[in-house]
C-alpha positions as CSV (number, residue, x, y, z in Angstrom):
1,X,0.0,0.0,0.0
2,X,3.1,2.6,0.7
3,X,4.6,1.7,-2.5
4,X,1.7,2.4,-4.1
5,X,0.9,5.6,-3.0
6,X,4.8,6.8,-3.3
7,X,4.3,5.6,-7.1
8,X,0.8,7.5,-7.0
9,X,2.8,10.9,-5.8
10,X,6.0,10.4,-8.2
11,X,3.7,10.1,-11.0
12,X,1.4,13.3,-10.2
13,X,2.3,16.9,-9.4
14,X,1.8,18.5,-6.1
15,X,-1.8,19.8,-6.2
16,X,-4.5,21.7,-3.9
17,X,-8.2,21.4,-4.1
18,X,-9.8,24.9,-3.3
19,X,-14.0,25.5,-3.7
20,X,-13.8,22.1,-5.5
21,X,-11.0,23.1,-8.4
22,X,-7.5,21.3,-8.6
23,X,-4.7,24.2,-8.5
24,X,-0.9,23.4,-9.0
25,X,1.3,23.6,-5.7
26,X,4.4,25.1,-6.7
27,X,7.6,23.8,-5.6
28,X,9.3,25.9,-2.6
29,X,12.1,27.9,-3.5
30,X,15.7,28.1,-1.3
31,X,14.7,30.4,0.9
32,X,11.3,29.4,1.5
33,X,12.9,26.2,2.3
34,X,15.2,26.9,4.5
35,X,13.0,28.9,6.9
36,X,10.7,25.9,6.5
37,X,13.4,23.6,7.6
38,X,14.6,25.5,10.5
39,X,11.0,25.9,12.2
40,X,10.3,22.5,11.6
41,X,13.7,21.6,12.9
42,X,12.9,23.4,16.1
43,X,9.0,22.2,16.7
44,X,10.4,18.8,15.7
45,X,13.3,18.6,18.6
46,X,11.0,20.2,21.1
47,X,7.9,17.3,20.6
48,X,11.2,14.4,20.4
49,X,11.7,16.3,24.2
50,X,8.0,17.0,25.7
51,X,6.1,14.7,22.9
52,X,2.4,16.2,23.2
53,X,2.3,16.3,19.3
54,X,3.8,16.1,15.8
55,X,4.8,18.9,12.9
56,X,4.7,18.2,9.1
57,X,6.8,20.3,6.6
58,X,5.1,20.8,3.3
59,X,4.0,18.6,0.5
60,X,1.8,16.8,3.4
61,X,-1.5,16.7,2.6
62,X,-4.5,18.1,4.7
63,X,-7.9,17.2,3.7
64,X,-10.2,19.4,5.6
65,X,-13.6,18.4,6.4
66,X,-15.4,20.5,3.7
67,X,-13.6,18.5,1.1
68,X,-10.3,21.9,0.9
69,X,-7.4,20.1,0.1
70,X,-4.0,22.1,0.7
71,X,-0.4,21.8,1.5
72,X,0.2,23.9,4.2
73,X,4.3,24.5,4.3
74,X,4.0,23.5,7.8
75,X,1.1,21.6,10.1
76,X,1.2,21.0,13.6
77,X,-1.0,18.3,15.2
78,X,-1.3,18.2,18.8
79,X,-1.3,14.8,20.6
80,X,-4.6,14.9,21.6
81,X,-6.3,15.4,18.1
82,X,-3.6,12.8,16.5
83,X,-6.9,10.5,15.2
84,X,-6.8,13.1,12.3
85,X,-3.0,11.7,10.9
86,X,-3.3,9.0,8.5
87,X,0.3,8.4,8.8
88,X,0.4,6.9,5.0
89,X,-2.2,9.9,3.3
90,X,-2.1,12.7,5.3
91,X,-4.2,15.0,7.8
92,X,-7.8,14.2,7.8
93,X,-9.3,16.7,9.8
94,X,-8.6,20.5,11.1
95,X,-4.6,21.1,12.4
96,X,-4.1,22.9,15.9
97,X,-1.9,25.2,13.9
98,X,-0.2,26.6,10.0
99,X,2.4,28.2,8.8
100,X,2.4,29.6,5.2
101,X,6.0,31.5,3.7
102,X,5.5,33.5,1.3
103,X,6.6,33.7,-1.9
104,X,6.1,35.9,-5.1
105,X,3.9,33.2,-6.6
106,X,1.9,32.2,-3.2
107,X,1.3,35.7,-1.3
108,X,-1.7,36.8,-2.2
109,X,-3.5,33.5,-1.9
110,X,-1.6,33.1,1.9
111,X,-2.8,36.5,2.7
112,X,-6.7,36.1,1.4
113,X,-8.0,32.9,0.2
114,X,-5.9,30.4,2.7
115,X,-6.2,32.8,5.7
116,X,-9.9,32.3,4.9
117,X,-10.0,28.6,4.4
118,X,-7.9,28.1,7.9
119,X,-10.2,30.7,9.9
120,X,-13.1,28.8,8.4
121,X,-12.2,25.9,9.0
122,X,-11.0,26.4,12.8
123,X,-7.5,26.1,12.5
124,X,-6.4,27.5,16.1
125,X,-3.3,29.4,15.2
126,X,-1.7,30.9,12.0
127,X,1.3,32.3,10.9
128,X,2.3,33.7,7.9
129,X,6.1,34.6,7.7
130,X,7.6,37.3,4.9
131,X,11.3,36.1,4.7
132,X,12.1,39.0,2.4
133,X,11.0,41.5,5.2
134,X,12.1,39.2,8.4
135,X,8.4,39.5,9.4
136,X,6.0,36.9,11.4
137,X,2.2,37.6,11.7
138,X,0.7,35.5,14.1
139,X,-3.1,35.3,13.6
140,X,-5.6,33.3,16.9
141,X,-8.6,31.8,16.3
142,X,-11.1,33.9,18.7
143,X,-15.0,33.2,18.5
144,X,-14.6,31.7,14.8
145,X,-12.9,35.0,13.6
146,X,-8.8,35.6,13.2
147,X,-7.3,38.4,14.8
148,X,-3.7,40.2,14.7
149,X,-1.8,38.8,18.0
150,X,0.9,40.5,16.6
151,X,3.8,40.8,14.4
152,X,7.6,39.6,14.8
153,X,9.9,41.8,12.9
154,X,13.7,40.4,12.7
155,X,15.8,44.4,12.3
156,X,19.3,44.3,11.1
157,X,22.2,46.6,13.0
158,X,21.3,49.5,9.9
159,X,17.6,49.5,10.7
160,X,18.2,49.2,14.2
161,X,20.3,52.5,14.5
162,X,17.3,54.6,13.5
163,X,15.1,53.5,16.2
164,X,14.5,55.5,19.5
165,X,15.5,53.7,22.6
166,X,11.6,53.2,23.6
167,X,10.7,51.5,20.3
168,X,14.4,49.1,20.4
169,X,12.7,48.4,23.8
170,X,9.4,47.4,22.1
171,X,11.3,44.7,20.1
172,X,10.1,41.2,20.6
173,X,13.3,38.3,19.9
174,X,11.2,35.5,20.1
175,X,7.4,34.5,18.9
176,X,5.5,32.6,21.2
177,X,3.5,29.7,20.0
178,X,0.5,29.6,21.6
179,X,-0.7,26.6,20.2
180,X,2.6,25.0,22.5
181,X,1.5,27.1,26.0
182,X,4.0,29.9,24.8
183,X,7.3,27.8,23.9
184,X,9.3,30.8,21.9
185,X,10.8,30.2,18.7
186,X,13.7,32.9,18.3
187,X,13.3,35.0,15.4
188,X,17.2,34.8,14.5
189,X,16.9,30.8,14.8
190,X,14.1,31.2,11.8
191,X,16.2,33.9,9.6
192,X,19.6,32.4,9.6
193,X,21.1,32.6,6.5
194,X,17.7,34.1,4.7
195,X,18.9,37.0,2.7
């Protein structure tokens, strides 16, 4: 059964299924990966430490009750709603939390359509990370609706020397994941190497 569903994937590109029509998934590029990798690198050594839940990088499929499939670049599933992981398909059911990078090709649909979808669909927490500005938006689920928590802005030294010493104070390092009772994730451990 594996075999044939890695035959299945080989043989078909990466697609999503939005309001019933099949749209391409493009592939990620360097630095989309990369930030990818690193957060999934650091959610994935803190569950191997406190289990409590699993993250999936992207090209993991989430079918979402309503029949929306998509690829979120990166799905967390928390222990206690693991009955939704079909650990040879995919995510059958509504992740605790998604992250989207954007791209050139991907923005607008990660700002409108898929912020839509996720807040529709109940998706607790959602980020969406810029790594061309070194910016994190964290949206919470509240009462069915998303709102702002806030955003995560990673300055370099030049940006940082025309700030006033009140608003360098106002700078947040780390962004706290709710989702994971406020475990931080420092914004330089996401940027590395992202020019």
């Amino acid at each position: 059964m594996a075999t044939e569903i890695l035959n299945e994937r080989l043989l078909y590109p990466s697609y999503e299924i939005i309001g019933g029509k099949k749209f391409m998934a493009p592939a990620p590029n360097p630095t989309h990966g990369r930030v990818i990798g690193r957060l999934y690198s650091f959610l994935n050594d803190y569950f191997d430490e406190n289990e409590g839940g699993y993250v999936f990088s992207d090209n993991t499929d989430v079918h979402f009750p309503d029949g929306t499939l998509l690829k979120p670049d990166l799905s967390v599933v928390l222990e206690k709603n693991s009955a939704i992981i079909d650990w040879f398909r995919g995510i059958y059911g509504v992740p605790d939390m998604v992250v989207e990078v954007l791209s050139k090709s991907t923005r607008k649909n990660d700002l409108t359509i898929k912020k839509d979808l996720y807040e529709a669909q109940g998706v607790r927490e959602y980020w969406i990370i810029d790594p061309y500005m070194k910016v994190i938006s964290v949206y919470l689920l509240r009462d069915g609706k998303y709102f702002l928590d806030d955003e995560y802005i990673l300055f370099d030294e030049k940006e940082l020397e025309l700030l006033t010493d009140a608003e360098k104070a106002d700078i947040k390092h780390e962004v706290p994941v709710a989702t994971l009772d406020g475990l931080k994730v420092p914004l330089k451990y996401i940027f590395k190497w992202c020019h």
